[in-house]
N, C-alpha and C positions, 0 to 999 in steps of 0.2 A: 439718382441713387436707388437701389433696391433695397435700401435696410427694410427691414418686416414692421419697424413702426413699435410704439412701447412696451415698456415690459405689461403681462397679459397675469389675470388674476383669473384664478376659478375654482371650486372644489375636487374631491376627488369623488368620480365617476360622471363628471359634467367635461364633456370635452372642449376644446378649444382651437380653431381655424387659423393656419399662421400660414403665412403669404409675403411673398416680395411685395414693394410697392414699386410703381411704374414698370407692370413687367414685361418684358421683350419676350413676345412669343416665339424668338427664332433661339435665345439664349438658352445658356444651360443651369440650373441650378439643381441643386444638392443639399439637404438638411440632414445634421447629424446631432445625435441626442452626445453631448459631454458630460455631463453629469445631473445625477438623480438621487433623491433621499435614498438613506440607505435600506429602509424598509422594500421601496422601491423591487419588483421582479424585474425592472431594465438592469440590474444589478446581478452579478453573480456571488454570495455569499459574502454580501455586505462590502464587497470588494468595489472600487473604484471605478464607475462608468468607464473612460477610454473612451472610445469611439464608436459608438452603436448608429450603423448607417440604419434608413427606413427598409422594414419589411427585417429587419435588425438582428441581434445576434444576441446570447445570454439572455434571450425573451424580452428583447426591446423592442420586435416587431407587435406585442401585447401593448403596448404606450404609446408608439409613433409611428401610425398608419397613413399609408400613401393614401393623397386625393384620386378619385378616380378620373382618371384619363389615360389615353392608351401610351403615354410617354413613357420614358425609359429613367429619364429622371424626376424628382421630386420637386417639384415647384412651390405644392400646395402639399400642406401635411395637416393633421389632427389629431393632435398629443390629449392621449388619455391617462388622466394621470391618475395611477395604480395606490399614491401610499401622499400622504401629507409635507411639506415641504419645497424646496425648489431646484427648477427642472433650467437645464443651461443646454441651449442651444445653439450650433455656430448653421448658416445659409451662408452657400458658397456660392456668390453668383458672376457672371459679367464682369461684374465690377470690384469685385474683392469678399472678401469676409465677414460677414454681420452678428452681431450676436444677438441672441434673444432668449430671455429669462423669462418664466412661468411661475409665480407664488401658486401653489395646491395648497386650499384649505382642505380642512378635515371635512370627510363627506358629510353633507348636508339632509341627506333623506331618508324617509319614515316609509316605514311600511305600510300601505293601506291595501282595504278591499273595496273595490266597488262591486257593488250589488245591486242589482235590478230583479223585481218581480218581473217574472215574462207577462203578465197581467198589465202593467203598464207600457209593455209596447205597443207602436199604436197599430201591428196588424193581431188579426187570429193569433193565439198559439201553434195552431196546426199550419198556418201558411208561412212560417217562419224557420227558414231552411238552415239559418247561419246568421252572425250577430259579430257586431265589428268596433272596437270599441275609438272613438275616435275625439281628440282631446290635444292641449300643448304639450304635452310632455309625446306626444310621437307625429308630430310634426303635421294634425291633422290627415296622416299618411292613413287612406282608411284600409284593412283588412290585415294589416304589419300585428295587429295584437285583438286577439279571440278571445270573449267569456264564454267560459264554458257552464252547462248544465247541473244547479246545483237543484235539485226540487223543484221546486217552483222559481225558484230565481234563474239568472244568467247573473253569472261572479267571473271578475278578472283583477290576480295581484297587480299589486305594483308598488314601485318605490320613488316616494317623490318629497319635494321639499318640504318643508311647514307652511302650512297654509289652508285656504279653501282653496278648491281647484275644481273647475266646472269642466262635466268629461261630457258623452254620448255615447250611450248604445244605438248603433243605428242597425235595424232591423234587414237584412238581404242584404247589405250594403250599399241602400238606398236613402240619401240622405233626406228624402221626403217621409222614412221610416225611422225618423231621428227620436227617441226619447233623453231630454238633458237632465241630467244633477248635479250633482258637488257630494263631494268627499272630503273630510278638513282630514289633516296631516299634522299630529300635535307640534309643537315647537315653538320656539321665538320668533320674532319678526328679523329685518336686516339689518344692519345701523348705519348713523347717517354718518357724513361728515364734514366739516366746512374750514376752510384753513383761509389763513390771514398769513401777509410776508409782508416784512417789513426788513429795513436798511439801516441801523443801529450801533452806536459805539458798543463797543466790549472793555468789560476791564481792563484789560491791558493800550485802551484808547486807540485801537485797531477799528476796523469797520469789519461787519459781521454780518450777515441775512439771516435775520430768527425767521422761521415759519411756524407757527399754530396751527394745529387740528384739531378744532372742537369735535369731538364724537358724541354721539346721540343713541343711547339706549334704545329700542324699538319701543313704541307705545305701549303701555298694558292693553290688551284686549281679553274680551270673555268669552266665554262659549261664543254667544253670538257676533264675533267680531270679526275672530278666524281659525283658532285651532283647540278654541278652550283650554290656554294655556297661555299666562302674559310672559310680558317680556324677556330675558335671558337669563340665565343664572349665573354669566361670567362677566367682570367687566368687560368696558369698551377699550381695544389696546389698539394702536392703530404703527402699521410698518410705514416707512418712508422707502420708496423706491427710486431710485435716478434714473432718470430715462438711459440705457443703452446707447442708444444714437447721440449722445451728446457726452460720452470722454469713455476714457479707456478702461478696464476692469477695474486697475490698480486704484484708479482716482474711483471709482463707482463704489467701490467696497470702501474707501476709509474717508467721504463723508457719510454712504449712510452709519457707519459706523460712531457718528458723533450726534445722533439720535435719540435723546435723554425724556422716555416717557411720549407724553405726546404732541414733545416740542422739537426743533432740530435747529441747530444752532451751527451755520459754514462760515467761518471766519473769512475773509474776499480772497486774502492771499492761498486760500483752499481751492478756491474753483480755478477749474482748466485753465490754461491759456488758450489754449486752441481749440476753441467750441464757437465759433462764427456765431451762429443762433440761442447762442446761451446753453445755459442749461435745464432740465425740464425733471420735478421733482414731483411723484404722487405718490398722496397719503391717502391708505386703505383701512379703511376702518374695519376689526373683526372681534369678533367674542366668542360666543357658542357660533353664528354667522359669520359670514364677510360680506361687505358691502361694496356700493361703487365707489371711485377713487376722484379724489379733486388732484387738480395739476396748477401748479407756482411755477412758472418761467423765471430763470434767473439769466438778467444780461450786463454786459460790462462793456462798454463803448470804448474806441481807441485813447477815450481820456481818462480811463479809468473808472468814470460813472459808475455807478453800479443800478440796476435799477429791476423790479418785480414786478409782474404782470398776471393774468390769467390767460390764458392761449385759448383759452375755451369759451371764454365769454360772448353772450347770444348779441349780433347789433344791437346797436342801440334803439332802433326804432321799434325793433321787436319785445319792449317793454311793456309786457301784458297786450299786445294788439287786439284791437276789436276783430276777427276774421268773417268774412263772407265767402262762402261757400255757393259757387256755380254750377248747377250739372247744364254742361256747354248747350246741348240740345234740345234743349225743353226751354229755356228762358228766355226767349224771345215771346213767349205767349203760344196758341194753339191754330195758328193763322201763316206764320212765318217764320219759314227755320231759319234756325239762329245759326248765323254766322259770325266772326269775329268783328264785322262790321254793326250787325245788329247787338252786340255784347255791347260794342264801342257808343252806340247811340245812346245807350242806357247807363252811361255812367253817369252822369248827374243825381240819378236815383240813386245808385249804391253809393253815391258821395255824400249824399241826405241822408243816410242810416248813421254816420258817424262811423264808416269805416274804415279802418287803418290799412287792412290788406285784402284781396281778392284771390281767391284759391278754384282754379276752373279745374273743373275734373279735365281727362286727358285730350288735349289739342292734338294729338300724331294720328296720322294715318292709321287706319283702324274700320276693319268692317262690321265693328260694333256700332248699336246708338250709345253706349256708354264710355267706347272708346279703351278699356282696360288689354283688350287683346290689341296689341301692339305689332306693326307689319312694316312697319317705316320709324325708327330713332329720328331720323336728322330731315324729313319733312313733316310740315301740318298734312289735318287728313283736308283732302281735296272743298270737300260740302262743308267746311269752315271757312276756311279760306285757306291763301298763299299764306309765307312764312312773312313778308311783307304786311299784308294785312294784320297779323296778329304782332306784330310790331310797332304797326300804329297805334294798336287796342293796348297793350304795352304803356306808350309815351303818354295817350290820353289820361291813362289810370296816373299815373307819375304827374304830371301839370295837376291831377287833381289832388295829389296829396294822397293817393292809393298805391301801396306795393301791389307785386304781381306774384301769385305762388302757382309755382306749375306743377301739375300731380306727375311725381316720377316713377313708372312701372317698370322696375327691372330685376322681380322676381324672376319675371317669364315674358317671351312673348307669346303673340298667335301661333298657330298650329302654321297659319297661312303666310306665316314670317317666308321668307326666300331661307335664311338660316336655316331652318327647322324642315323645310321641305327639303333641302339638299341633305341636312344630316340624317334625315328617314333615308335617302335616296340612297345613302353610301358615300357618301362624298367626303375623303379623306378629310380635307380639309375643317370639315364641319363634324369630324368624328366626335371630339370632345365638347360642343357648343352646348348641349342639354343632358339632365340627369338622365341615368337609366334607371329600371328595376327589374323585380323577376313581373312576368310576368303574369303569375300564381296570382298575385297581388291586385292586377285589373278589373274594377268595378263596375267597367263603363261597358262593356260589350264591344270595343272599337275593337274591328280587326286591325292591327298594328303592323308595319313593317319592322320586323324584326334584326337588330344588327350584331345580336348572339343569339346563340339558341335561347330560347324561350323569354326574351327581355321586352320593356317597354319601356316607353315616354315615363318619366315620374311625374306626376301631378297631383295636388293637393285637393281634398274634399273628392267632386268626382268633378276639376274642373280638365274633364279631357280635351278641351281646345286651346288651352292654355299651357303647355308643357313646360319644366320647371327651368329654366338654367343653371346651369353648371359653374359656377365660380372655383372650383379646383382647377380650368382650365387658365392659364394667363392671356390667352386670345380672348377670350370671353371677357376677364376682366379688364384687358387693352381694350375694347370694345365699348365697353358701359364706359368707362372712364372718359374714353373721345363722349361720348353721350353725355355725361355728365360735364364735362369743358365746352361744349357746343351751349348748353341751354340756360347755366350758369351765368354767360355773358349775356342772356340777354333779356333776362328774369331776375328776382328778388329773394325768392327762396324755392326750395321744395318739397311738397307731401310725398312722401316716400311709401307708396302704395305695398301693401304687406309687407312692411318694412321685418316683421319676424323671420322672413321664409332666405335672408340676403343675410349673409356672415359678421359678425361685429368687426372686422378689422378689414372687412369692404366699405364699411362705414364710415372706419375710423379714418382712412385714404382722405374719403368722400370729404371729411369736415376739414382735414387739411388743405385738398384742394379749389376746394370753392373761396370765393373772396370773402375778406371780413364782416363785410357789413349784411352778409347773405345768412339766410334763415333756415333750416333745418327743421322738419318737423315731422316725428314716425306716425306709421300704424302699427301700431303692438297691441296687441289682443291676446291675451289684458296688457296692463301697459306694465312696463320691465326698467327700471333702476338703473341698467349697465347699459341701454343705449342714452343713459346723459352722459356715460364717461368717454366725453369727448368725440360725440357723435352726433346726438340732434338735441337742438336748443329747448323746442317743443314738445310734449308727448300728448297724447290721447288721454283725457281722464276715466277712461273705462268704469272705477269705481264708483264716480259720481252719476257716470250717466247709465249706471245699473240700480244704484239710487234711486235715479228719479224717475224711472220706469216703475221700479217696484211700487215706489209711492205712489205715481199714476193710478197703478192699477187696483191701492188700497191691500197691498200685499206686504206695506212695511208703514211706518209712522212718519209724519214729516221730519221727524229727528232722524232718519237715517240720513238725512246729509254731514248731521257729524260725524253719523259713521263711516260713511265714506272717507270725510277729508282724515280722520284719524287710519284707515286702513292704508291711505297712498303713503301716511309715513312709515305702519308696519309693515310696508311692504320696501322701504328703502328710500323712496324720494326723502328728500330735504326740502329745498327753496319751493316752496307750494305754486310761486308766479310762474312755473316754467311749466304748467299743467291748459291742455287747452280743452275746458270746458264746454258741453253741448248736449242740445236737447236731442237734436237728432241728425241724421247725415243721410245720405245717398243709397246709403245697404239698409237702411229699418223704412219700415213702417212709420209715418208719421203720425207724432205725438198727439196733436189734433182729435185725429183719427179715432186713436187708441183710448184716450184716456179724457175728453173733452178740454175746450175752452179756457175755462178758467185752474187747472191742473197746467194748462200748458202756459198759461199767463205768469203760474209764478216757480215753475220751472226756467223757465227765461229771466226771471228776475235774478233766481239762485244763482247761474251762470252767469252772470253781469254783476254779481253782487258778493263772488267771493275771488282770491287772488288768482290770478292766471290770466289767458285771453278766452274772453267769450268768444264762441263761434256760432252763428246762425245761419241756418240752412237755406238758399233763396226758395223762397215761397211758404217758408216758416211764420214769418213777418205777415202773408197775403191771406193766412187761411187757407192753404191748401192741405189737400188731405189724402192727396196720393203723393206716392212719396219719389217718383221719376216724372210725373206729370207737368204739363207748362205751368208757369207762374200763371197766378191767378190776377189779370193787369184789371182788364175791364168790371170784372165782380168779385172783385178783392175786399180783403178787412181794413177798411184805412182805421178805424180805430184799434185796431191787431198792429198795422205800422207804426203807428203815431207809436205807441206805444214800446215799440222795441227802439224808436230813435230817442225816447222820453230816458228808456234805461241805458242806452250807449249816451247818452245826455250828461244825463247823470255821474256817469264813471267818469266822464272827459273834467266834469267838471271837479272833482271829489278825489284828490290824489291816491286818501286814504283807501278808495274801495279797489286804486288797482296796486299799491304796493302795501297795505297796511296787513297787520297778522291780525287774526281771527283768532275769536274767543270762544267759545260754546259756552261755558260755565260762567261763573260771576252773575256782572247784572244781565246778562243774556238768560241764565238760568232766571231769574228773578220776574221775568215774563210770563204773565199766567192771561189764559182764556176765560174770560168773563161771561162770554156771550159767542158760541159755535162749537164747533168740532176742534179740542186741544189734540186729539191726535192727527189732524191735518195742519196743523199750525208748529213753526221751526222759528228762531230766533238764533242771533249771532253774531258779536259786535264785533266791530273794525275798529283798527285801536295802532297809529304809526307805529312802525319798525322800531325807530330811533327817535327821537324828540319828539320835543310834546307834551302835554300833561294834560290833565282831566281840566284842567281851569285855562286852556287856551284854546284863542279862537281863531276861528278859519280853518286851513291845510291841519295843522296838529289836531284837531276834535276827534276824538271818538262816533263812530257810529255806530247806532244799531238797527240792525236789518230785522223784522218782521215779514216771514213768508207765509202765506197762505192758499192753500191748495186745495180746498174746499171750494163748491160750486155757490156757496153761500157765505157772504160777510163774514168778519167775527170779529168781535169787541173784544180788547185784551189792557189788560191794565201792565202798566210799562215802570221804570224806575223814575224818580220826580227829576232827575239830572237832564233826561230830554225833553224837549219842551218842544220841539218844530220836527216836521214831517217836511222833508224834501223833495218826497214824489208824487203824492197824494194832493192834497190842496184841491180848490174848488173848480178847476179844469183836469180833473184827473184823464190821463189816454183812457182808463178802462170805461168811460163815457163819454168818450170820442172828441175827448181834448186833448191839451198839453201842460205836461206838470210842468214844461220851461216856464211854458207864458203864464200857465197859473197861477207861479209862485207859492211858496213853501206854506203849509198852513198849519197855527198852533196845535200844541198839543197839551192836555193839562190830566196827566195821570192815566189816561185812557186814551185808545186810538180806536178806530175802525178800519181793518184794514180789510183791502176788497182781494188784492194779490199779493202786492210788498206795499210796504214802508218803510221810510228808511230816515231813521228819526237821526236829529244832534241836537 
């Protein structure tokens, strides 16, 4: 089937990517705009859309612009929508008729200026020919948007949502000439929303599917939070949309039509008959904002059953997972390159950390040592091994009780791709395979083969070896997709390598095709609310681990970790466990490094010790301090290991630290510094979802987390309800024991905490 996949939410001047699924590069498809708000210019004087083909008529070609490719017809389109309300679309393909529906909220963004002193750039004045402003809101595309000369500064408008929003002036268009800030954009945060279906008599003793959506006003924050301005001034109202693919208008329009506030109530004898897969119901949460959407499967067996589900739900195993991170080529040590073989020898080690899942950066073909320029999908790179061998490396992780997460790069490949040399070349076939652009725009110096007058490779930052791909083309996405069914079989989940730069309803494909119990996990920089709807299980917590850098480096207090975790809600998440936590990865500098020892002791604790999955970087755990370099086997920190196995320890054993909600205030507030530095010092108690009470023992207790980030002790007087320390005890790791074997040691009003503690 080609249907285009659910109805699509966005505001108005934020565009949106709409696509066949499974699409037949030889086929023909067509999208026509049927109707539009009537403020809408797809509209001629308020007058009834009709039929506006792409490149359109009555200034529908202003809304629904063709994807670039040299095609004749419309495969891939991107509807910008002009005016608030919804936008009805029919895709004429192969296979028949599809329809697809667009909610436009009311535009979302503020005017800002950013301003830079030329003073803070980091060349001369005078050696400063041109200035490029480079940032998410323009795709990292550097030289597409210019400040221009205001006095002493470089100034550039712009319009963008509420928020902080961290840009770059980069000097020459040299990103070694990068100077960074932030701009805050007043307004609200996002809201959340979380919905419950249930299968219920109705008064008239009928059988009915209530659905719930609880909505979630954005957090207050302050100046210092994000836009110095709290949460919204309009309630939370939330629409019910039916998925399209699952019944006909008639039926789509008169159950959401029986959507009373922000409940919705389908009588059984209401739903389709003829919906094989059920049917698929999301509720969007919006106020002054809109938010990401949760999704209720409704199904009805040939016996009539009736029964509710979530279509989206992350495997099971992927409940808060410990992850480990491999960069493939360095972790063998400094003696022996690491092959899939040498990976495979050392799994006992990464099974001693207490870890749930293994995450190798990229195993394909690739004449990088980091592997991200990609030149072979569907073989290993040679100096690993065969696709054999990393199949065995595979099974051993699995008998150990280890998933396998493969890093998937399908932004872009290599320059050196066979693809990418034939479509420099001219080669019909390959015309549409990679983005173009003007060529004006080129930072790199590459003389380019040209395939219009004055055009190039598009690529992001100035990564000229990595050319962007094209996903308006459907070869391309036939393409990734085999790529995606190929590795999916033989793996556990995927990191999905700049997961921002790949369209949300290539994504959205993505979650549908891969198996159930398979894991999903972006890179969003910063991390973005609308790929959990119904895209990746996991995201990046960018805000925490911008946090704990700051604090590293004594540029914020250790309380910015609740500022963090309150920002990932103003920014739209909900379920806080679907967040995956980290000191540090593969693109920074190591923690170690940067900000010493005992900072990085209980930054690790923090990330083990609030909901989500901890990720640790191999050689994070050994004391290394380059941050591509081999693991450090032979002159390692074993008391740095012990230690990070002491805190995945801990979690394994402690339900509440990996599904319990977090407190900042209360008796977490009631934590005070006796003895050290209180602005290096955070507190924060864990406290079950659902059952439980302050007077029960074991799984139901309360905990409270004591961090500290200071290079020296600190005695802190605690509430009198905790009495024992779980981590600390008289084999503490940070003296090169273990708090397992240590066991837990009292505590009577006061503790010493050296990194964490983690009192009940």
């Amino acid at each position: 089937m080609h249907e285009p996949g659910p109805p699509r939410t966005t505001s108005v001047g934020e565009s949106v990517e709409l696509a066949p699924r499974s699409p037949d590069p030889d086929g023909t498809y067509e999208w026509t705009l049927r109707d539009a708000p009537a403020e809408s210019d797809a509209r001629d004087d308020g007058d009834p859309v009709g039929a506006i083909g792409v490149g359109g008529v009555d200034g529908g070609g202003e809304v629904l612009i063709p994807g670039q490719t040299s095609r004749s017809d419309a495969p891939v389109v991107h509807l910008r929508p002009d005016a608030p309300g919804t936008y009805v679309l029919t895709l004429d393909a192969p296979d028949g008729t599809h329809r697809q529906r667009v909610r436009a909220y009311p535009d979302e963004r503020r005017s800002v200026e950013l301003r830079v002193a030329a003073a803070d750039l980091p060349l001369d004045d005078g050696d400063v020919d041109r200035v490029s402003l480079m940032w998410p809101h323009n795709d990292r595309l550097l030289a597409r948007d210019r400040p221009e000369r205001d006095g002493d500064d470089w100034v550039c408008e712009a319009r963008v949502p509420p928020g902080r929003h961290g840009f770059s002036f980069v000097a020459n268009d040299d990103p070694a000439n990068e100077h960074r800030d932030e701009v805050a954009a007043p307004g609200p945060g996002r809201p959340r929303v979380s919905v419950s279906a249930t299968v219920v008599e109705s008064d008239a003793d009928a059988e009915e599917v209530r659905i719930d959506a609880d909505a979630a006003a954005p957090p207050d924050l302050d100046a210092g939070g994000d836009t110095g301005r709290n949460g919204g001034d309009s309630p939370v109202a939330v629409d019910f949309l039916v998925d399209d693919r699952d019944a006909p208008p008639e039926a789509v329009a008169r159950i959401e039509s029986l959507a009373a506030g922000d409940s919705l109530s389908i009588p059984v004898s209401e739903l389709p008959d003829d919906c094989p897969g059920g049917i698929r119901i999301h509720a969007v949460p919006h106020g002054d904002r809109y938010g990401a959407a949760e999704t209720v499967r409704i199904e009805r067996d040939e016996n009539g059953t009736v029964t509710v589900s979530d279509p989206h739900a992350p495997p099971e195993w992927a409940d808060s997972p410990t992850i480990y991170e491999v960069f493939v080529r360095s972790f063998a040590g400094d003696t022996l390159p690491t092959t899939f073989r040498e990976i495979e020898r050392r799994v006992p080690y990464v099974e001693s950390l207490g870890v749930d899942a293994l995450w190798l950066t990229p195993v394909l073909a690739s004449p990088t040592e980091h592997g991200y320029h990609v030149t072979d999908y569907f073989d290993t790179a040679a100096d690993l091994g065969s696709r054999e061998a990393f199949e065995s490396l595979v099974a051993t992780c699995h008998e150990a009780g280890i998933r396998v997460i493969f890093d998937l790069v399908i932004n872009h490949t290599s320059r050196d791709h066979p693809a990418f040399q034939m479509h420099a070349a001219g080669v019909d076939a390959y015309a549409d395979h990679y983005r173009r652009a003007d060529g004006a725009f080129d930072v790199t110096d590459t003389d380019w083969a040209e395939l219009a007058d004055g055009d190039m490779p598009e690529y992001y930052f100035n990564w000229r070896r990595i050319p962007n791909l094209n996903f308006d083309s459907p070869t391309v996405r036939e393409w990734l997709l085999d790529v995606v069914n190929e590795w999916s079989a033989v793996v556990d989940g995927f990191r999905a390598d700049v997961a921002w730069g790949v369209p949300h309803g290539f994504w959205k494909e993505v979650a549908e095709r891969v198996p159930d119990d398979f894991l999903l996990l972006d890179e969003t920089l910063p991390h973005d609310p609308f790929y959990g709807e119904g895209e990746f299980d996991l995201h990046y917590d960018t805000s925490l681990y911008d946090a704990l850098r700051d604090i590293g480096a004594g540029d914020a207090p250790a309380d910015a970790v609740a500022d963090a975790f309150a920002r990932a809600e103003w920014l739209g998440f909900g379920d806080p466990s679907l967040q995956m936590r980290y000191v540090e990865n593969h693109d920074e500098e190591r923690y170690l490094a940067e900000y010493g020892g005992e900072a990085q002791k209980a930054a690790a604790a923090t990330v083990f010790t609030l909901p989500g999955a901890p990720m640790v970087y191999a050689g994070q755990e050994r004391g290394n301090e380059t941050y591509r370099g081999p693991v450090r086997w032979h002159d390692g920190d074993n008391a740095l290991t012990d230690f990070h196995r002491d805190l995945a320890a801990l979690r394994e054993r402690e339900p509440v630290l990996r599904n319990g909600a977090v407190e900042f205030e209360g008796r977490a507030a009631d934590v005070s510094v006796v003895d050290g530095d209180p602005e290096r010092v955070t507190a924060y108690e864990r406290t079950p979802s659902t059952g439980g009470s302050e007077g029960d023992e074991g799984e139901g207790d309360p905990l409270l987390v004591v961090v500290n980030f200071a290079d020296a002790p600190a005695t802190v007087e605690v509430p009198s309800r905790f009495e024992t320390d779980l981590f600390s005890a008289g084999g503490s790791a940070s003296t090169g024991g273990s708090a397992a074997v240590g066991g837990p040691a009292a505590v009577d009003g006061r503790v010493t905490v050296e990194s964490v503690a983690v009192l009940r």
